[in-house]
N, C-alpha and C positions, 0 to 999 in steps of 0.2 A: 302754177304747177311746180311743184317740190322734187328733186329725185336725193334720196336718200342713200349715201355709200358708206359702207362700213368694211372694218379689214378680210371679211369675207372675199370682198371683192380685191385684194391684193392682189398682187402679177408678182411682184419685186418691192423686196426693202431691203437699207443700208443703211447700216448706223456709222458714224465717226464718234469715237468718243477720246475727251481730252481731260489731261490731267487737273483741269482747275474745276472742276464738279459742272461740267455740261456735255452735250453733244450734240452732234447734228443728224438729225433725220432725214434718209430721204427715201422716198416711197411711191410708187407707180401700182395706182390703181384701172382696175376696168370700169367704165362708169355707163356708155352706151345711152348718152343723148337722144331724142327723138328729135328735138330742135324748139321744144313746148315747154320745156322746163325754163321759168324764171329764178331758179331759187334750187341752190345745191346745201344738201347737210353733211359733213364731212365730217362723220363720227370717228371714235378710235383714234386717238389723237393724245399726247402725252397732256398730261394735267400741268403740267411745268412749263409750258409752251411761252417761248419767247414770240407775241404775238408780231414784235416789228422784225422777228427775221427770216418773215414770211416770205417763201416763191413758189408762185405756181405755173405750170406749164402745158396747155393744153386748151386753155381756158379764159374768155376777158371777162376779168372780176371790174364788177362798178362796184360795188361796197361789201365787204365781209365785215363781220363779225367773232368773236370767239367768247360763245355762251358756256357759261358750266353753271347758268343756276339752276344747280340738281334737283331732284324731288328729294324731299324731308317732308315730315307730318307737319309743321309751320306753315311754308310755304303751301303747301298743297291747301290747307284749312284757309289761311290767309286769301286762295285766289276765291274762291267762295263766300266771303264775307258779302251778307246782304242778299244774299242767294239761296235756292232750296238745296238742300242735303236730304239724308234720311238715318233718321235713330232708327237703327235694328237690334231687336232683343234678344240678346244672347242666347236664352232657352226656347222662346217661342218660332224666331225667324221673323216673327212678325216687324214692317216696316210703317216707320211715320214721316209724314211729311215733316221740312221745321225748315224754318229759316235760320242761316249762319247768324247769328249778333255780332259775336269779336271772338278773337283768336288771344287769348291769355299767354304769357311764357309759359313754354316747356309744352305749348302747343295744346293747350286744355282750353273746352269749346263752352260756348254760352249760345244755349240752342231757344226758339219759339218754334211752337207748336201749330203750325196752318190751320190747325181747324179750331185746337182749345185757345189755342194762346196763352198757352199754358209756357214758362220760364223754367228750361231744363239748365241748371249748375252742377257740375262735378257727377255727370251720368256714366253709369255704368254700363249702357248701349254702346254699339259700334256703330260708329258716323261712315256713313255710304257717300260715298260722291257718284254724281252723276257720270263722269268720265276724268281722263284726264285735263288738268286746266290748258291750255294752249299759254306757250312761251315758258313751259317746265318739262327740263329733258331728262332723261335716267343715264344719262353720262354727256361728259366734256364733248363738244361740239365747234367745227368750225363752220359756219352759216355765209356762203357768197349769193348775192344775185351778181346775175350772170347775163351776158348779153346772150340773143338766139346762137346756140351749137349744137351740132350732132358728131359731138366730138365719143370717142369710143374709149378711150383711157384720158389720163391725166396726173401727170407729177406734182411732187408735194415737197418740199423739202423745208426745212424750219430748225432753227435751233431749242433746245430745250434745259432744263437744268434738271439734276436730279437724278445725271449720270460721275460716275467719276472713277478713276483705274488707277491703280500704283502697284509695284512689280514687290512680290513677298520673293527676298531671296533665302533658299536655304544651302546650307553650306556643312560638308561632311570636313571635318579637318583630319588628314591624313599624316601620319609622320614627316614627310617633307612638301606635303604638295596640297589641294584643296579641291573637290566634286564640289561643282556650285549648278545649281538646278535655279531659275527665273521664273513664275508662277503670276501671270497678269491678273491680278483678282479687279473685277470690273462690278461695280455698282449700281443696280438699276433701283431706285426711287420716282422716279419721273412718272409714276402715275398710272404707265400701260403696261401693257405685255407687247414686246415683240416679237412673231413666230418665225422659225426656219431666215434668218436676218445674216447679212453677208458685214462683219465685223471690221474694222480697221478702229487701231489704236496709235493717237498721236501723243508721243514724245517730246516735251518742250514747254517753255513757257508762253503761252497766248497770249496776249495784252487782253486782257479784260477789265471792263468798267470797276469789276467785284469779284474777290477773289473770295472762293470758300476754302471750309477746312479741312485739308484730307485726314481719310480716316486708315484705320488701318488693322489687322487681324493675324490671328496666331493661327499658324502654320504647321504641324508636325509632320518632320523629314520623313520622304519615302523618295528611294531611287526615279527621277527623271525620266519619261520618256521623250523620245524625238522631237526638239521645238513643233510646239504646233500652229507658227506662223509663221509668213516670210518679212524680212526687216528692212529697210532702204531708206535713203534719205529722199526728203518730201521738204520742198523749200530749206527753211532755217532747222528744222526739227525733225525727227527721225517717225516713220510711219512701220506702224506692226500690222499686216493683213493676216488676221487668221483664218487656216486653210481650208476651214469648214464651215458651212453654215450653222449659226447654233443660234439657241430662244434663249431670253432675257427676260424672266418674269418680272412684274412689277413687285418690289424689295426683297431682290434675291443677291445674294453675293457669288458669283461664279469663279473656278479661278482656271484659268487654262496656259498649260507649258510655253513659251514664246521663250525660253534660252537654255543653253545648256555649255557647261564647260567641265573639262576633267582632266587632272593632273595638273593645275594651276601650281606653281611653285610660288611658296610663301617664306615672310621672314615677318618671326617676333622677337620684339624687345619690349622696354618700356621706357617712359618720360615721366621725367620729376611734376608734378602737379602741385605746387607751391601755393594754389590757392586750397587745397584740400588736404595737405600732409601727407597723400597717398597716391604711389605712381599707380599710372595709368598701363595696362595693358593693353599695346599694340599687335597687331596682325593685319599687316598690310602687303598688296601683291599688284601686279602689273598688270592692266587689261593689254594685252599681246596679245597677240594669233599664234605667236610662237610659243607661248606658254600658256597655251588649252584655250584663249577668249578671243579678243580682238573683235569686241562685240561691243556697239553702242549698249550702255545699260542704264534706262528708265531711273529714276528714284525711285527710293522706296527702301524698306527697312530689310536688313541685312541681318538674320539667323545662323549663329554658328554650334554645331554641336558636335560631338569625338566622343571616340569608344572608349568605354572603361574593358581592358582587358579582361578583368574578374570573370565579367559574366559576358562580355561583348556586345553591350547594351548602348545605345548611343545616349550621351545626357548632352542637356544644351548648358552651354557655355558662354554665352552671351550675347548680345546684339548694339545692332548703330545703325544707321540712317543713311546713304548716300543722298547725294542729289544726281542730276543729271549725268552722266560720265562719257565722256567720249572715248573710243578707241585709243588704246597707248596711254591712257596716263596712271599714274599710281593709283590708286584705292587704297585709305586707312582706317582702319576699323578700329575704333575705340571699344574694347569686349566689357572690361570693367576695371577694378582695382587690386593690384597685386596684394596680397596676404605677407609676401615672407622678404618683401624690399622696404627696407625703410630707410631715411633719411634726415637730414638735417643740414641748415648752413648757416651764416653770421659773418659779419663785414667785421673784418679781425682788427684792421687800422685803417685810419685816413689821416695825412697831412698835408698842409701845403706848404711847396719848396720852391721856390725861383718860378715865378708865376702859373705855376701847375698844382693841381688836387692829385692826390696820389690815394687810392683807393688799393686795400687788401681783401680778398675773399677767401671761404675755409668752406667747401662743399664733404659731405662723410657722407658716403651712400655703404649698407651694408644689405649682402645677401643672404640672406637664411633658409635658398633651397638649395636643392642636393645637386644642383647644376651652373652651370655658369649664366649669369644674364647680360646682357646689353644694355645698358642704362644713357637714354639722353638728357642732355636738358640746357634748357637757355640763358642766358645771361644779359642783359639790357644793360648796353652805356649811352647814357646822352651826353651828345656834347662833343667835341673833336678829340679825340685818340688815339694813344700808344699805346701796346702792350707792353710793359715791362719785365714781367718774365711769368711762364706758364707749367707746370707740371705736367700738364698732358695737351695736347693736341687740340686746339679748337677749329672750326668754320664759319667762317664770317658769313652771315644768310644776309643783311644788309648795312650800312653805315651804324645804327643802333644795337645789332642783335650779333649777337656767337653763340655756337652750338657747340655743348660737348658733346662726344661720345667715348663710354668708357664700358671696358669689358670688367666686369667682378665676378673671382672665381666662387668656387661652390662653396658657402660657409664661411666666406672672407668678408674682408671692408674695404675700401679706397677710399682717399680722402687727394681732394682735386681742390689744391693752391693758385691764385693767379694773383697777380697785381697789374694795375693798370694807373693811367696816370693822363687828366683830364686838360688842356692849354685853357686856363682862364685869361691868359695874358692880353694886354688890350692893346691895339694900333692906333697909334695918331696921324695923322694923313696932316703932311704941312702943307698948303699950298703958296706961293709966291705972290 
C-alpha cells in the first residue's frame, strides 16, 4: 500500500539560502499513517535536490529513492512497446486496436493493426493508451519504503541547488553624506514553488565541493523602507531572518529591504591607474554606527546615483562590487574614470655612487575641473632603501610601497619630485 503526500499537506516550511547558488529546505508535513502503508511518495520536492543531503524525521526509511522520470510522448509510447494502444480518428472518433512496433525519435509510432495487420507509418490518428504506464510520474518524486508507522506528520529537510541571493545596493550621494538602501534579491531556480515559506539568508563563504556563478540585476533607486529582516551573527557568518513569511516561485527573482543607512559621510578623491593612463574615481566611507551604518553588509554590487539640480532628476553615476564587509571597516568604491585629471611620469635619472643605485622620479598630475581634487598614488621600491629627498610628503604602506597624497587646485598642475637611493653594496662575512 502507497500513501501519497504532496505540499497540500504542508504544516510548515523554511528555507535557508546561501550565497554560493544553493539552499536548504526544511519542511514538516501531515501524512497520517494507518500503519499498512509500505511505500511513501513524497512529491513536491525541488528538482535540484541534493539527493545525499537527505534527513528525514518521523519516519524508518529502509530504501528511498528520488524518481523524476517524468511523463514525455517517448517515454509514455516507449512503456507500450509490444503492447495494444488504439489509433483514434481524428474526425470520426472511431477507435482501432494495434499493436506498439517501436517508438522512432521525436516519439513517432509504428503501429499493427489486431485484426488487418495492416502496418500503420507516419499516421495522422491519435494513439490512446490504455492508462498511465506504472514507474512514470508527472513531477519530481522522493519514493521511501518504510518500515510499519502510524506516524501523523513527518520532517523533510534536504539541500538543493538552484537558490542563490546577493545584496543590490543602491546609493543616493548627497553633498556631504550618502542614503544607502540594501535590497536581498534571492533566486529561486530550483524547480518548485515554495508557498507562505519562513526565509533566512546566510552571509559568508560556505566550503562547498562547487562553487557556482553569481548573478546579478539592475536596480533603480526608490527611497528605502524599514529593513525587512532581522541580522545576527550565526557561527562564522552573518544570518538575515526576514520578518515575514513570503512565496518563492520557481524562476522568480524577488528582491526584499534587509539594510538601510542614511547620512553616511563620505570622501572623494582619485588614484593614478598607471596601467590605464586614467585616474580612477574613488568614493569611499566607513561602515560605523556612528556615521549612519555599523552594519554587517552581504556582497554584492554597489549602485551610486546624485541629482542633477537642473531638473532634480537622479542619474546614475556609477558602480563596484563589495565582498563581504564587516562592521568598522572602510568600503572603496571604484565609480569609474575621471574625465578632467590627467597625468604622466618618467624616471628622470639613475646612477650609481659608492655602492648604491640612485634613482630620480618626475610625477605632473594636472586638474582641469573647476575644483580642487585629491590625487593618490603609489610608488614601488625594491630592494633596501633611503629616501634622499622629496617634494611632498609620502606614506610608507609597506617595506616596498609609498603613497603620495596631493591636493591640486582648480585649473592647476603639480609636479611631485623624489629621489631615492637603492644599497646594492655586498658583505663578506670572514670567518677564522
Amino acid at each position: 500500500m502507497r500513501k501519497i503526500s504532496n505540499s497540500k499537506d504542508t504544516k510548515d516550511i523554511a528555507l535557508t539560502i546561501y550565497n554560493g547558488g544553493f539552499g536548504a529546505v526544511k519542511e514538516t508535513r501531515k501524512i497520517n499513517l494507518t500503519g499498512r502503508e509500505k511505500e511513501v511518495l513524497f512529491t513536491d520536492v525541488a528538482q535540484k535536490i541534493e539527493t545525499d543531503s537527505l534527513l528525514v524525521e518521523g519516519l524508518s526509511i529502509i530504501e528511498f529513492n528520488y524518481d523524476y522520470d517524468l511523463v514525455n510522448r517517448e517515454k509514455l509510447l516507449g512503456k507500450y512497446v509490444d503492447k495494444e494502444v488504439f489509433l483514434k480518428d481524428r474526425e470520426t472518433g472511431e477507435k482501432k486496436s494495434c499493436r506498439l512496433l517501436s517508438v522512432e525519435e521525436g516519439g513517432r509510432a509504428v503501429l499493427e493493426d489486431n485484426e488487418s495487420k495492416e502496418i500503420y507509418i507516419d499516421t495522422s490518428g491519435e494513439i490512446v493508451l490504455p492508462s498511465l504506464p506504472s514507474g512514470l510520474i508527472v513531477k519530481p518524486a522522493l519514493i521511501w519504503k518504510i518500515e510499519e508507522s502510524k506516524a501523523e506528520e513527518v520532517g523533510v529537510s534536504y539541500l538543493t541547488e538552484g537558490f542563490n541571493w546577493s545584496v543590490n545596493y543602491v546609493v543616493e550621494m548627497l553633498k556631504e553624506t550618502l542614503n544607502i538602501a540594501g535590497w536581498a534579491e534571492i533566486e529561486n531556480q530550483s524547480g518548485m514553488t515554495f508557498e507562505n515559506a519562513r526565509v533566512k539568508l546566510i552571509a559568508g563563504e560556505v566550503n562547498r565541493a562547487e562553487e557556482l556563478q553569481d548573478m546579478d540585476y539592475l536596480r533603480v533607486y526608490a527611497p528605502a523602507p524599514e529593513p525587512q529582516a532581522e541580522e545576527k551573527e550565526f557561527f562564522d557568518y552573518h544570518m538575515y531572518t526576514l520578518n515575514n513569511l513570503t512565496t518563492l516561485k520557481d524562476n522568480q527573482n524577488k528582491q526584499i529591504n534587509i539594510l538601510k543607512g542614511e547620512g553616511v559621510p563620505y570622501k572623494q578623491y582619485y588614484k593614478l591607474n598607471f596601467h590605464e593612463e586614467k585616474a580612477d574615481i574613488i568614493v569611499a566611507f566607513e561602515n560605523a554606527k556612528e556615521g549612519g551604518l555599523g552594519i554587517p553588509m552581504p556582497k554584492g554590487k554597489i549602485k551610486l546615483y546624485k541629482t542633477d539640480e537642473a531638473d532634480n532628476s537622479l542619474e546614475f553615476i556609477g558602480e563596484d562590487k563589495i565582498d563581504h564587509t564587516s562592521k568598522n571597516e572602510e568600503i572603496e568604491l571604484v565609480m569609474g574614470k575621471a574625465f578632467d585629471i590627467a597625468f604622466d611620469y618618467e624616471e628622470t635619472d639613475r646612477e650609481k655612487k659608492d655602492g648604491y643605485e640612485y634613482y630620480k622620479y618626475e610625477y605632473n598630475i594636472r586638474n582641469h575641473k573647476s575644483e580642487a581634487a585629491q590625487i593618490y598614488f603609489d610608488h614601488t621600491i625594491w630592494g633596501v632603501w633611503d629616501m634622499v629627498y622629496s617634494t611632498h610628503e609620502y606614506s610608507k604602506k609597506s617595506s616596498s610601497l609609498i603613497e603620495f597624497m596631493v591636493e591640486v587646485p582648480a585649473g592647476e598642475s603639480v609636479t611631485v619630485e623624489f629621489e631615492y637611493k637603492i644599497n646594492r653594496r655586498k658583505e663578506h662575512i670572514i670567518r677564522s
